[in-house]
PLY file of the C-alpha trace (Angstrom):
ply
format ascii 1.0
element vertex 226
property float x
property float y
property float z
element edge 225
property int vertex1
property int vertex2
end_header
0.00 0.00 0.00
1.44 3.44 -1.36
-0.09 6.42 0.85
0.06 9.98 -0.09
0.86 12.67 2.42
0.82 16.26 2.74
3.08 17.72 5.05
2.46 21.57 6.09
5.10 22.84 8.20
6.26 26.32 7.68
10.53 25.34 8.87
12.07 23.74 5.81
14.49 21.61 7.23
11.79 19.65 9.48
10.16 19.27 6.11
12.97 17.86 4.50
13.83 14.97 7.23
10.59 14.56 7.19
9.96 13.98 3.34
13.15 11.82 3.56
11.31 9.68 6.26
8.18 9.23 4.67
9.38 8.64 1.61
11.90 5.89 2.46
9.12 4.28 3.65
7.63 4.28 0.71
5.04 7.16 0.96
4.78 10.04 -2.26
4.87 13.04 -0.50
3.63 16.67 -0.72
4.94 19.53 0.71
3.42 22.98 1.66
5.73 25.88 3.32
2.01 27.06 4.73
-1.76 27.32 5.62
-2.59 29.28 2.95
-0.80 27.13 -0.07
-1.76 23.96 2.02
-5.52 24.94 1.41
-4.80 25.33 -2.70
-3.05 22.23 -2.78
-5.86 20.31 -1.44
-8.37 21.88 -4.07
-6.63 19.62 -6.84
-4.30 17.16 -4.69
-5.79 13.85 -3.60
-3.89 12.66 -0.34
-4.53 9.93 2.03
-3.24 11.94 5.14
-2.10 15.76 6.32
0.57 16.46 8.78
0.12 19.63 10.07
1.82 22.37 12.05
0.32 24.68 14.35
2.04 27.75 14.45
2.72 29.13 11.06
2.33 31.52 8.59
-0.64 33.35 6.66
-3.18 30.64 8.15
-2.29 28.68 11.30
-2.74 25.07 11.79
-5.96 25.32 13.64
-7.78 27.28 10.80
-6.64 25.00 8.06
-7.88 21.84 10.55
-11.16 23.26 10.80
-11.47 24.23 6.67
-10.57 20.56 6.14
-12.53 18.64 8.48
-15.74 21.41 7.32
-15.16 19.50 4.11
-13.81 16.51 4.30
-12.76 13.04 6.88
-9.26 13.47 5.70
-7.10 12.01 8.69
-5.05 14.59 10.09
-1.94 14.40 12.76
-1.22 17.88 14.11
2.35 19.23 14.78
3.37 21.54 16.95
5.73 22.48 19.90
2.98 23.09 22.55
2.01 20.41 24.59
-0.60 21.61 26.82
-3.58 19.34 27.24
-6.20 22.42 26.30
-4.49 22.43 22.96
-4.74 18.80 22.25
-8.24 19.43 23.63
-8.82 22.17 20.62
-6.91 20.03 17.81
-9.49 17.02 18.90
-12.34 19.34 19.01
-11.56 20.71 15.56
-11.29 17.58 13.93
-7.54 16.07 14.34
-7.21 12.27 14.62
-3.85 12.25 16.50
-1.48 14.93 17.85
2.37 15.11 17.91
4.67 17.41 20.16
8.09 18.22 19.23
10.85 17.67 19.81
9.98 13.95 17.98
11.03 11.00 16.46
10.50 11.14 12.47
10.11 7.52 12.96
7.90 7.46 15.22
5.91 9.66 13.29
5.84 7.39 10.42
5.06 4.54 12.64
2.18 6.23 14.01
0.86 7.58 10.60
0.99 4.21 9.36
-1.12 3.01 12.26
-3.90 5.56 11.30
-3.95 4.76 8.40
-4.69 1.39 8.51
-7.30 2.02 11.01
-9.11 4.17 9.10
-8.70 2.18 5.59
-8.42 -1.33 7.20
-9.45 -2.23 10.87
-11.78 0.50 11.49
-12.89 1.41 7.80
-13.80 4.62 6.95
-16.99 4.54 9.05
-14.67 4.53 12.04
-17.31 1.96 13.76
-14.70 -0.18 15.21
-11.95 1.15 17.07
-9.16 -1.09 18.17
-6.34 -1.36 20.74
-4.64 -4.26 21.40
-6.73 -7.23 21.94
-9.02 -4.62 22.94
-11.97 -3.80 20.77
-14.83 -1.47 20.76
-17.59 -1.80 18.49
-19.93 1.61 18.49
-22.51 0.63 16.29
-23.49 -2.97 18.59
-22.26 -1.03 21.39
-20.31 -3.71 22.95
-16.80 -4.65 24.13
-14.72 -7.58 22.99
-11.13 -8.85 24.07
-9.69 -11.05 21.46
-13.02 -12.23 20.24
-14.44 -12.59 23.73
-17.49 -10.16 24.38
-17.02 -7.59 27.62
-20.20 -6.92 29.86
-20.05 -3.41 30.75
-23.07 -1.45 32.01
-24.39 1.83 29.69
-22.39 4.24 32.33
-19.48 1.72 32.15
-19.77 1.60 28.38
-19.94 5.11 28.19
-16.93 6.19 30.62
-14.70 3.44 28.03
-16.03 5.73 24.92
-15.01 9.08 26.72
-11.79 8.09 27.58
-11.14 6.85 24.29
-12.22 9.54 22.46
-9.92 11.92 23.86
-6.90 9.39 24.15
-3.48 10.78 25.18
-5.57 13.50 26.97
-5.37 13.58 31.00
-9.18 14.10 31.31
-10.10 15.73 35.30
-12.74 13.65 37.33
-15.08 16.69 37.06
-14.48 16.57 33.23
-15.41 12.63 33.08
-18.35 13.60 35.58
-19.68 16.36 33.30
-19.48 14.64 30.28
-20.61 11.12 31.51
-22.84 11.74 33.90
-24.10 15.11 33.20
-23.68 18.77 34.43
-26.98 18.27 36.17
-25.39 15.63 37.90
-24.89 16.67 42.02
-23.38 13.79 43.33
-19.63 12.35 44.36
-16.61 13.10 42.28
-15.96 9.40 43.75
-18.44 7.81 41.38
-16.03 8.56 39.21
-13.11 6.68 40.79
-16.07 3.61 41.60
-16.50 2.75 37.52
-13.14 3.64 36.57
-11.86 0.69 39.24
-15.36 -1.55 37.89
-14.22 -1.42 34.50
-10.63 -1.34 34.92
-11.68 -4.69 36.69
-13.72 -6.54 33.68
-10.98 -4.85 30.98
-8.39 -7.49 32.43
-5.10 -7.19 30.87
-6.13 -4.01 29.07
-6.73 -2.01 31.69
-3.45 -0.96 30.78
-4.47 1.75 28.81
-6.61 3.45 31.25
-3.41 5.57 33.11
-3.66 6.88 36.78
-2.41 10.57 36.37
-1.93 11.58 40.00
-3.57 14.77 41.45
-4.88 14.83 37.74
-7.41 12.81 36.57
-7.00 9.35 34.06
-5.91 9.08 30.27
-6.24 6.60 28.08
-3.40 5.68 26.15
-3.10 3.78 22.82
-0.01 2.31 22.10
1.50 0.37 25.26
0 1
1 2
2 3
3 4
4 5
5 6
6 7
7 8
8 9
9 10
10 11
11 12
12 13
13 14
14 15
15 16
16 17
17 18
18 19
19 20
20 21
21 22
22 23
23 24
24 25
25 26
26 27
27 28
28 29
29 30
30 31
31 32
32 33
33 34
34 35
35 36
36 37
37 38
38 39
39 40
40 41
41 42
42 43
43 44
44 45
45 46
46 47
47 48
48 49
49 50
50 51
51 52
52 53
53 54
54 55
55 56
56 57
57 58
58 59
59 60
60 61
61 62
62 63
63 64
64 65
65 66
66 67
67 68
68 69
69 70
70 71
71 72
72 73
73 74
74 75
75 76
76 77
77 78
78 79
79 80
80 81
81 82
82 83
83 84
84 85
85 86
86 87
87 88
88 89
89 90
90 91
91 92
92 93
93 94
94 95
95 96
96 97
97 98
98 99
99 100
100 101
101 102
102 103
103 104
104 105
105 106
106 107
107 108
108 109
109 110
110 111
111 112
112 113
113 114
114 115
115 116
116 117
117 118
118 119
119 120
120 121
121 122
122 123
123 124
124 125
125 126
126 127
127 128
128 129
129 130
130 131
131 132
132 133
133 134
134 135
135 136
136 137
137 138
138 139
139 140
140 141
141 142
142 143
143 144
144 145
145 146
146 147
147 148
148 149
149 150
150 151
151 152
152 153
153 154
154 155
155 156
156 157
157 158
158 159
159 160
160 161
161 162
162 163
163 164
164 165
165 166
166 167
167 168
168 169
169 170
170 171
171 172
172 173
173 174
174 175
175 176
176 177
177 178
178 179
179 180
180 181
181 182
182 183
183 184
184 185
185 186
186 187
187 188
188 189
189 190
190 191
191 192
192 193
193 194
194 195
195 196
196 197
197 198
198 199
199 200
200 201
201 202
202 203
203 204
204 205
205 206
206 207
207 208
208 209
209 210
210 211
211 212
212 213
213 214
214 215
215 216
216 217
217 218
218 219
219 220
220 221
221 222
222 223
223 224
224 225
């Protein structure tokens, strides 16, 4: 499988190790110096995936996320050298399917655009109904839970808590985050209910409960690739 990539990084000489990278590995690659030529390329370019930096000129990374994504599912990794969780939270909210702080490895970058895209074309499809880590699999449109083949029990709340943390994987996600967006802002009661199905499912998840990560004095993440 030959993949097509667009990389849109404003600092040349990133773009050329990274080029080097993803073409060695067999990718034909596209290269935009900003937002603003990034945006005419894609008018007539068909690519497969867009790296893209945050912080550059004429149109910054956010504004060409959210032009793409109002148009198309075109999987997109964002670059950039911030690493706060609020802007992960902003690239995930605008669209981006992964996110990558520098300093990085270029293959590691490779690795993990590879990895999308094979979810999205192969395990997942484009209907992104099956997400998969591990032996761990979640199927959203039978809304169940399987671990290598073997089918999960989880309750709706527990179900839903897996979904949340999932959905904003690499992300250390607050209790009162989880809380609001599992439970409910009208919800009154204990931030320890929280802490209750996170041990419940962490519990029934076996093995794979390795994903769901402790962040102390923070909250839990979910986390992909271990």
């Amino acid at each position: 499988m030959e993949w097509k990539v667009l990389l849109i990084e404003d600092e040349s000489r990133i773009r050329e190790i990274l080029a080097d990278y993803f073409e060695r590995d067999h990718w034909t690659v596209y290269e935009a110096e900003n937002g603003k030529q990034a945006l005419e390329m894609l008018e007539y370019l068909q690519v497969d995936l867009v790296i893209l930096d945050i912080l550059m000129p004429e149109l910054d990374g956010w504004t060409v996320c959210k032009s793409i994504r109002s148009k198309s599912d075109l999987p997109i990794i964002m670059l950039t050298a911030k690493s706060e969780d609020d802007d992960k939270m902003l690239g995930f909210e605008l669209g981006a399917d992964d996110y990558v702080t520098k300093p990085f490895s270029p293959k590691v970058l490779v690795a993990r655009a590879k990895t999308l895209m094979k979810r999205v074309e192969g395990t997942i499809g484009r209907d992104d109904h099956l997400m998969v880590f591990g032996r761990l699999t979640i199927n959203k449109r039978a809304h169940c839970v399987e671990i290598e083949g073997q089918r999960i029990e989880l309750t709706p709340k527990e179900y839903e808590l897996l979904l949340f943390l999932v959905k904003n994987a690499g992300i250390v996600l607050s209790r009162e985050t989880i809380l609001d967006n599992v439970w409910g802002f009208d919800y009154f009661g204990d931030l320890r209910v929280v802490d209750t199905h996170i041990k419940k499912l962490r519990s029934k998840l076996g093995g794979e409960a390795r994903h769901i990560r402790t962040v102390i004095r923070a909250g839990y993440k979910f986390e992909e690739d271990l």
